[in-house]
N, CA, C and O atoms as a GROMACS GRO file, in nm:
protein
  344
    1UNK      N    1   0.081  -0.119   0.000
    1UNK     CA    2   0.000   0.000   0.000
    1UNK      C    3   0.086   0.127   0.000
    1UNK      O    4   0.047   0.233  -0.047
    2UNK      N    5   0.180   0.111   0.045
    2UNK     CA    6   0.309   0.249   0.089
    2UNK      C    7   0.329   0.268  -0.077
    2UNK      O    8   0.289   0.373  -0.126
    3UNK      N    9   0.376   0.188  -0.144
    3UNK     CA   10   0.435   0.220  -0.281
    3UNK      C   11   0.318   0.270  -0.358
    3UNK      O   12   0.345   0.328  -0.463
    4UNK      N   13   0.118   0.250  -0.308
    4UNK     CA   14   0.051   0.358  -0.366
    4UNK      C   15   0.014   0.513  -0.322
    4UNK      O   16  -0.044   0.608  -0.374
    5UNK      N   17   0.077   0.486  -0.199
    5UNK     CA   18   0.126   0.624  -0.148
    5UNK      C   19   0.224   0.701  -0.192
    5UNK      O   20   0.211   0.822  -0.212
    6UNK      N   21   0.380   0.605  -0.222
    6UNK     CA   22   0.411   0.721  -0.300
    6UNK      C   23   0.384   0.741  -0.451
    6UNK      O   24   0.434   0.841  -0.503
    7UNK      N   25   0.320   0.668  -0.516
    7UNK     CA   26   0.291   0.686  -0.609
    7UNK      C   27   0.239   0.778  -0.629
    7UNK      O   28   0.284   0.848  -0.718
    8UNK      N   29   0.088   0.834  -0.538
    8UNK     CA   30   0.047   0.972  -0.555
    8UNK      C   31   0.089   1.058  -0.472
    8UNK      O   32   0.009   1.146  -0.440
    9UNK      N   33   0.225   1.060  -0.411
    9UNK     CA   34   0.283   1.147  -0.343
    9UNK      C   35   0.400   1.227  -0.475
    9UNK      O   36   0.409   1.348  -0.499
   10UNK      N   37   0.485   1.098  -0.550
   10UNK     CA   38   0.534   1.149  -0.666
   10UNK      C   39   0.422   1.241  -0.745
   10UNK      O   40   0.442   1.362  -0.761
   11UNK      N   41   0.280   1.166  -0.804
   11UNK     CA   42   0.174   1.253  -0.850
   11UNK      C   43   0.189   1.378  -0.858
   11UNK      O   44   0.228   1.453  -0.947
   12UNK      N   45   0.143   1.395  -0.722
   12UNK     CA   46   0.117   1.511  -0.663
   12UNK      C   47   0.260   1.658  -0.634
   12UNK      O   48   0.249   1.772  -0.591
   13UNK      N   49   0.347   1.600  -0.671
   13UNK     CA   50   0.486   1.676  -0.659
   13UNK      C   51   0.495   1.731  -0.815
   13UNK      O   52   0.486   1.850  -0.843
   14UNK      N   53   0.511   1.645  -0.893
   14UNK     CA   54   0.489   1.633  -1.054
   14UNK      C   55   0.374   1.768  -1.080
   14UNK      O   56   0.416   1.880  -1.111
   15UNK      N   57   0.221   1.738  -1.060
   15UNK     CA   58   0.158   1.847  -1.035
   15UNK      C   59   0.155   1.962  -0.956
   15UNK      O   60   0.072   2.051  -0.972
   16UNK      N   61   0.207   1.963  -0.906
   16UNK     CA   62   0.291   2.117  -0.820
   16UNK      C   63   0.372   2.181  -0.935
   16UNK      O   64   0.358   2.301  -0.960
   17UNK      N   65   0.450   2.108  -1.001
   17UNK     CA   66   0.533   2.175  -1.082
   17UNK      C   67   0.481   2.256  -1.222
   17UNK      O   68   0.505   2.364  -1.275
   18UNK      N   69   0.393   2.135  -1.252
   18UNK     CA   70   0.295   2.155  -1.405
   18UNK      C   71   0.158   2.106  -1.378
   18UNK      O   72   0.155   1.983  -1.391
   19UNK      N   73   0.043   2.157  -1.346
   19UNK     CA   74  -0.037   2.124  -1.338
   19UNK      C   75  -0.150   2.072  -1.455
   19UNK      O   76  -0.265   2.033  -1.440
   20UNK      N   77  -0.071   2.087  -1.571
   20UNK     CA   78  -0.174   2.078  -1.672
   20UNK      C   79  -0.031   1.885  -1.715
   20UNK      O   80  -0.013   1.849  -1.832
   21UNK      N   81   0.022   1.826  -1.621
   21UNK     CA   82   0.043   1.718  -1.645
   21UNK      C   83  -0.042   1.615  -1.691
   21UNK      O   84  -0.044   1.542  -1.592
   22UNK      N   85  -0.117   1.559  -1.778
   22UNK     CA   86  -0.231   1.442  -1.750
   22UNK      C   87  -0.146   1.291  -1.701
   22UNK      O   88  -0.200   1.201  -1.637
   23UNK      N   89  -0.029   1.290  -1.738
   23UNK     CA   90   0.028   1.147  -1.697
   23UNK      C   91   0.040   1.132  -1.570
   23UNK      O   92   0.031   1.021  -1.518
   24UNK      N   93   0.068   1.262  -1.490
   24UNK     CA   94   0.067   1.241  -1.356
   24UNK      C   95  -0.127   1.235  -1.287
   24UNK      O   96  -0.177   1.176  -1.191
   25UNK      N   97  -0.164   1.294  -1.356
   25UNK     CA   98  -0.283   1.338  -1.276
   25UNK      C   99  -0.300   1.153  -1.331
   25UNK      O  100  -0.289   1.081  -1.232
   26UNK      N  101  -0.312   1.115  -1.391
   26UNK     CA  102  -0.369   0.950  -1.425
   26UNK      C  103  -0.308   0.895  -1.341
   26UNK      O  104  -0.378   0.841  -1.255
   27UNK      N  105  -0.181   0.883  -1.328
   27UNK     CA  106  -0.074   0.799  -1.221
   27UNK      C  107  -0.145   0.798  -1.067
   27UNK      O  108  -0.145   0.708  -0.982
   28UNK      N  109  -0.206   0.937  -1.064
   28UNK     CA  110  -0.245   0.964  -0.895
   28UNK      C  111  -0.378   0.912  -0.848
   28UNK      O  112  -0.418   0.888  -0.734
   29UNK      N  113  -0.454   0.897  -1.007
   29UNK     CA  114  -0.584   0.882  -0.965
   29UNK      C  115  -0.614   0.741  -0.984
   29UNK      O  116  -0.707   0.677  -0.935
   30UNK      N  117  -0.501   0.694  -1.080
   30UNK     CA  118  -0.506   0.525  -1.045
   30UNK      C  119  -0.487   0.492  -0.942
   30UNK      O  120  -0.583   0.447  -0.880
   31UNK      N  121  -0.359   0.497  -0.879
   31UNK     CA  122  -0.281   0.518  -0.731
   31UNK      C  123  -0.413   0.523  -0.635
   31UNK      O  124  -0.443   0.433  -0.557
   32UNK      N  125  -0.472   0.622  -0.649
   32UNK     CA  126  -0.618   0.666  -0.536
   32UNK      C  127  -0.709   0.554  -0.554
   32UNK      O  128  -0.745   0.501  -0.448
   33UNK      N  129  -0.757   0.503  -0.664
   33UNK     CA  130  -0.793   0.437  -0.702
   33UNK      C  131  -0.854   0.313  -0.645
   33UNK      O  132  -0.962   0.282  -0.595
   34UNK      N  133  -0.699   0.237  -0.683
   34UNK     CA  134  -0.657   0.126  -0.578
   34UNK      C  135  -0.700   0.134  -0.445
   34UNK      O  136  -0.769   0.060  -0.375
   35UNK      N  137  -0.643   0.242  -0.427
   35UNK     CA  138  -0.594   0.251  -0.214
   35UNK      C  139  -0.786   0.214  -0.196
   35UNK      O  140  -0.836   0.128  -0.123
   36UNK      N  141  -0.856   0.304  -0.282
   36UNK     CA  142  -0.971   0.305  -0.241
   36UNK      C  143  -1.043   0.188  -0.202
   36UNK      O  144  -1.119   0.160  -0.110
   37UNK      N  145  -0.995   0.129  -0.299
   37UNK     CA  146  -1.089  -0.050  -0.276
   37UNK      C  147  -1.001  -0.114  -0.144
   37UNK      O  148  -1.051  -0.156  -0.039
   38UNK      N  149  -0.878  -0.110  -0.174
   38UNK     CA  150  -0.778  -0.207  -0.054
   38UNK      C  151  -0.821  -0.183   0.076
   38UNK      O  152  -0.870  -0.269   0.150
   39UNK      N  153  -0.797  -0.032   0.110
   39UNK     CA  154  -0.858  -0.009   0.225
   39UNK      C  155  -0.916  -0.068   0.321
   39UNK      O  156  -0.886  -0.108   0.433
   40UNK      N  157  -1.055  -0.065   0.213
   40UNK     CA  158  -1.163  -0.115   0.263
   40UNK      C  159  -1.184  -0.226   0.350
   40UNK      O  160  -1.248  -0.242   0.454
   41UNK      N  161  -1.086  -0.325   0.252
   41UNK     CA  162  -1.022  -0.475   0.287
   41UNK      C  163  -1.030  -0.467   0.383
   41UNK      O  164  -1.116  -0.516   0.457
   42UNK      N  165  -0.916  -0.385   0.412
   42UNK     CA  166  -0.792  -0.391   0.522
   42UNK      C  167  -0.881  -0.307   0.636
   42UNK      O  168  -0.806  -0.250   0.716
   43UNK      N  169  -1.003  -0.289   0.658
   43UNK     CA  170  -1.043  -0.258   0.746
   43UNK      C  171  -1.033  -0.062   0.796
   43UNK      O  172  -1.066  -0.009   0.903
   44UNK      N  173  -0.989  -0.012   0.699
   44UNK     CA  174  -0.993   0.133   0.678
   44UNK      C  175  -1.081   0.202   0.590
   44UNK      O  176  -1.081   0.232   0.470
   45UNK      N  177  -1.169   0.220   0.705
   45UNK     CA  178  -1.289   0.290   0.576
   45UNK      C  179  -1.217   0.444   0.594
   45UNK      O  180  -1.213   0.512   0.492
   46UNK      N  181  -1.156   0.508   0.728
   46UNK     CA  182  -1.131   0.660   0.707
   46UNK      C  183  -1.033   0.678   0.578
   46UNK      O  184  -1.044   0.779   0.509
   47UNK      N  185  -0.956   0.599   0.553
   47UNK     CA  186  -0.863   0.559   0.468
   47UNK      C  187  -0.943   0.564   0.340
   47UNK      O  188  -0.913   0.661   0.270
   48UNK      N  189  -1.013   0.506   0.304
   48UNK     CA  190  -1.124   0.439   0.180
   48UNK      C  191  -1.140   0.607   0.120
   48UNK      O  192  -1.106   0.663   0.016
   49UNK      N  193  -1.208   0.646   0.240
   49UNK     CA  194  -1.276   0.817   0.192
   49UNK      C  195  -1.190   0.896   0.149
   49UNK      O  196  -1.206   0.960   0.045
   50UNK      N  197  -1.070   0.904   0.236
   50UNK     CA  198  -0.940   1.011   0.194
   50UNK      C  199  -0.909   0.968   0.052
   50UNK      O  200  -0.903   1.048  -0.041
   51UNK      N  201  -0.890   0.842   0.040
   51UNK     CA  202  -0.819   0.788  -0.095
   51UNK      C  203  -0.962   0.797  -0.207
   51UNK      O  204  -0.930   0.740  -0.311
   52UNK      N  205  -1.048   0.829  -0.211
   52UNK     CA  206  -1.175   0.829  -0.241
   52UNK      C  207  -1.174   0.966  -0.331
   52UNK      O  208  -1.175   0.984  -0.453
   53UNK      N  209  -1.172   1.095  -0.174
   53UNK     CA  210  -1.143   1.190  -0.247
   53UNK      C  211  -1.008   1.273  -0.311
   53UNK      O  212  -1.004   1.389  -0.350
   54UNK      N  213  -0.936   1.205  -0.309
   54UNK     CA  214  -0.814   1.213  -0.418
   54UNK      C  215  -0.832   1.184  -0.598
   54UNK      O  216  -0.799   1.225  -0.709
   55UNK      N  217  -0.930   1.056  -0.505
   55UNK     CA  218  -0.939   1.035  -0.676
   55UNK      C  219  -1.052   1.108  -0.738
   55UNK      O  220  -1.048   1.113  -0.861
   56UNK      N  221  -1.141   1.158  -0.684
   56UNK     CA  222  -1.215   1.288  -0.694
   56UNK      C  223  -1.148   1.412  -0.765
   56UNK      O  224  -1.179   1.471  -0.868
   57UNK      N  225  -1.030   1.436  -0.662
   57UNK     CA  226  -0.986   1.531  -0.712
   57UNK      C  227  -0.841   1.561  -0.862
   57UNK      O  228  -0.778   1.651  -0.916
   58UNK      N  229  -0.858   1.417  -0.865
   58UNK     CA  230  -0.750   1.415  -0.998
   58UNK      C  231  -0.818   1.362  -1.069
   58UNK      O  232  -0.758   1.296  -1.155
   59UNK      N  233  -0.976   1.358  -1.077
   59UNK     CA  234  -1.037   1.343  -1.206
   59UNK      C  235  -1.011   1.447  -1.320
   59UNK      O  236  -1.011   1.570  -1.308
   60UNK      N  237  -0.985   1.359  -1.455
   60UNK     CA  238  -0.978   1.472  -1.558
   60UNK      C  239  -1.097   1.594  -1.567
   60UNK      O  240  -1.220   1.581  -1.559
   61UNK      N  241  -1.030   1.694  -1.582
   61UNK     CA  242  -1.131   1.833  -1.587
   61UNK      C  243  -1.174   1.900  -1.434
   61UNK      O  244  -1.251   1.994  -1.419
   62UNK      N  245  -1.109   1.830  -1.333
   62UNK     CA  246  -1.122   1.908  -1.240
   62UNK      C  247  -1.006   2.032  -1.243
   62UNK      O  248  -0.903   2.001  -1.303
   63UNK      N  249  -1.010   2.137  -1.198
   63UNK     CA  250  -0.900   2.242  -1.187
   63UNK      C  251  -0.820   2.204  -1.112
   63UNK      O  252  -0.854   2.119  -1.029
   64UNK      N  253  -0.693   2.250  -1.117
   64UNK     CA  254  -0.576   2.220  -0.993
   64UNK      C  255  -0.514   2.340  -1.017
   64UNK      O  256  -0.464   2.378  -1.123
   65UNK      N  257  -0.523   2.428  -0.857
   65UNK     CA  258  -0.481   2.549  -0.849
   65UNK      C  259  -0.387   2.499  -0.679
   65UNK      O  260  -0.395   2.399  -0.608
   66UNK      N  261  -0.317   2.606  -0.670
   66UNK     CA  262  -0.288   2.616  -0.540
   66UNK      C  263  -0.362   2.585  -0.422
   66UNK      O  264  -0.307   2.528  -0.327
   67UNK      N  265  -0.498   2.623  -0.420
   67UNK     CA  266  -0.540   2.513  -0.304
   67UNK      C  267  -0.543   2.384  -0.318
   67UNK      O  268  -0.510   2.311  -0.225
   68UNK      N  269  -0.599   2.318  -0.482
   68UNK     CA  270  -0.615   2.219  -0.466
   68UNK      C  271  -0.483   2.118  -0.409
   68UNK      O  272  -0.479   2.032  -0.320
   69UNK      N  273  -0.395   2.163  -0.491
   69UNK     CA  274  -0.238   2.118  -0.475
   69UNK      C  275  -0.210   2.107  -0.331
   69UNK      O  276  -0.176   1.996  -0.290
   70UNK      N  277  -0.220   2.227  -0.228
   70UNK     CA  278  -0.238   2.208  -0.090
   70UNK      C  279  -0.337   2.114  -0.022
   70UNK      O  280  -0.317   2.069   0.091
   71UNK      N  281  -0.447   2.087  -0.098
   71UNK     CA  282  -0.546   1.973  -0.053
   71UNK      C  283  -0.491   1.814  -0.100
   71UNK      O  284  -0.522   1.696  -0.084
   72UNK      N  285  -0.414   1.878  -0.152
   72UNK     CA  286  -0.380   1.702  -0.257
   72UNK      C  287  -0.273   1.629  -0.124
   72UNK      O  288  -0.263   1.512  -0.088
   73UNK      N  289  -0.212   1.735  -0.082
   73UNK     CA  290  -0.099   1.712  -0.012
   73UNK      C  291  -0.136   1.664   0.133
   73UNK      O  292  -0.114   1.564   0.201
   74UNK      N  293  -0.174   1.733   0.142
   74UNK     CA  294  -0.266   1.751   0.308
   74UNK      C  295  -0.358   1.589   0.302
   74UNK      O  296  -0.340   1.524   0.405
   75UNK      N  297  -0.425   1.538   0.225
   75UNK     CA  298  -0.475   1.398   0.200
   75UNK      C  299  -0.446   1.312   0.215
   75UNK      O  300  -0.490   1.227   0.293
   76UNK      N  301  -0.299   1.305   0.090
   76UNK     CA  302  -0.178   1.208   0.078
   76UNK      C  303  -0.129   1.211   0.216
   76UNK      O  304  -0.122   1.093   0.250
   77UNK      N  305  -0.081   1.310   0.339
   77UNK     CA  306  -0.054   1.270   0.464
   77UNK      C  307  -0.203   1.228   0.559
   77UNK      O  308  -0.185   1.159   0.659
   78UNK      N  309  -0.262   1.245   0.544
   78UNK     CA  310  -0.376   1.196   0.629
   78UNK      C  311  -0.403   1.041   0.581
   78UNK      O  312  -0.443   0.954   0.658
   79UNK      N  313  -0.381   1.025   0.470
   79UNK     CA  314  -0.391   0.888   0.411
   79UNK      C  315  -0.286   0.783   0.457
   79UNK      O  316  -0.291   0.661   0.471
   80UNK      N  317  -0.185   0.877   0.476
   80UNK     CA  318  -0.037   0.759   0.534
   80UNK      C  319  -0.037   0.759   0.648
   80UNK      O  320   0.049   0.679   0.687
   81UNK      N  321  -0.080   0.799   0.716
   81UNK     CA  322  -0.123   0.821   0.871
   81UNK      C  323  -0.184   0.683   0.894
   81UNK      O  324  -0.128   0.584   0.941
   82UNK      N  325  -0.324   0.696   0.846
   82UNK     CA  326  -0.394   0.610   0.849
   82UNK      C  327  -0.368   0.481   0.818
   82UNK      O  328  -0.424   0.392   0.881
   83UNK      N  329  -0.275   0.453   0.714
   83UNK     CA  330  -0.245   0.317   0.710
   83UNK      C  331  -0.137   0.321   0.825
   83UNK      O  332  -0.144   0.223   0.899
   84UNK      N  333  -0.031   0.420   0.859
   84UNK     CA  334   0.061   0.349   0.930
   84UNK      C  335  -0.014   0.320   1.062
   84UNK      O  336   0.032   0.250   1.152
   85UNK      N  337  -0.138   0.382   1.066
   85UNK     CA  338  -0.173   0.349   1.222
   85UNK      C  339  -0.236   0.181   1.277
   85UNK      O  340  -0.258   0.126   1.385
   86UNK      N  341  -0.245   0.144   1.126
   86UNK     CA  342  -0.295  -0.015   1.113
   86UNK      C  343  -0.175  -0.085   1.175
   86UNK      O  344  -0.173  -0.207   1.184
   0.00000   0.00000   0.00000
């Protein structure tokens, strides 16, 4: 699960830089993707939601401005939290 963390932790760095990336924004929202279903598995629904709305937010045609980028980030640590707390 860590390596789909950093997967949309790379993502999300990538989009900081260029936001009009689509390979990254795909990379992150696959990445989210995943986590979303595993989660679940694994007994992390707070987990499920965070990784839920990531992939929300790297859907194609959503905007990515400076907040979002600060929300992307802020997620991705609430998300690794959560698994490390398993």
């Amino acid at each position: 699960m860590m390596e789909r963390v950093e997967a949309l932790r790379s993502a999300s760095e990538a989009l900081g830089r260029n936001p009009a990336d689509l390979q990254a924004r795909s990379t992150g929202r696959e990445a989210a993707h995943k986590l979303s279903g595993s989660l679940g598995v694994f007994g992390l629904p707070q987990g499920t939601e965070l990784a839920a709305e990531l992939e929300r937010i790297l859907k194609p045609g959503t905007p990515l401005n400076s907040q979002m980028a600060a929300a992307i980030s802020r997620l991705i640590e609430e998300l690794q939290a959560v698994i490390e707390s398993k």
